[in-house]
Phi, psi and omega in degrees: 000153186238160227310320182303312181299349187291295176310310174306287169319270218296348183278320187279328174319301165339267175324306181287012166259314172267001124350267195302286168349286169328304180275003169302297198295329177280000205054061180239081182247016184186166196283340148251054184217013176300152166271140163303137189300317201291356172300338221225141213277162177311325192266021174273346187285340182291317186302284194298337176293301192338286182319328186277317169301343165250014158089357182293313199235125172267154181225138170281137197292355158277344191122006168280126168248134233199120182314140148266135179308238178014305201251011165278290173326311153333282172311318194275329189285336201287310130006305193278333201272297182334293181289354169275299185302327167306318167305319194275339166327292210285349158274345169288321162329247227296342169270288192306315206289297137018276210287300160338299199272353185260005170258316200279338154273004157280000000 
């Protein structure tokens, strides 16, 4: 893969942990504990529309935001279940390649 694209994917994984982080680490799990949205830097808004749309990050009718739990909690479990398939891909991947070359050399 290549090396730019790397950086790029590992810089926005970065900004969306600290997104959700941000508003963890403050307690903001309920409308009256929201971080004021001006807490949170500008180019974070692509992020927080994002987020509101999977229901993750909620907004208060002042302009306040707040994790919904359940569905914070969702996202991380979904997250650790992501990277175990990857994992099991990529040890299958690496047995058929394995399996492939030692047939091709019978």
């Amino acid at each position: 893969m290549n090396p730019a694209l790397q950086a790029a994917i590992a810089s926005a994984a970065k900004q969306h942990k600290q997104l959700l982080d941000q508003l963890k680490d403050q307690g903001a799990f309920s409308r009256e504990t929201a971080m004021p949205a001006a807490d949170l830097a500008g180019e974070q808004s692509a992020l927080v529309a994002h987020y509101q749309k999977r229901g993750i990050i909620r907004s208060t009718p002042d302009g306040g935001l707040y994790l919904d739990r359940r569905a914070y909690e969702d996202h991380l479990s979904s997250q650790k279940t992501a990277g175990k398939w990857v994992l099991m891909i990529l040890g299958v991947s690496v047995l058929v390649g394995i399996l492939l070359l030692l047939a091709n050399k019978l």
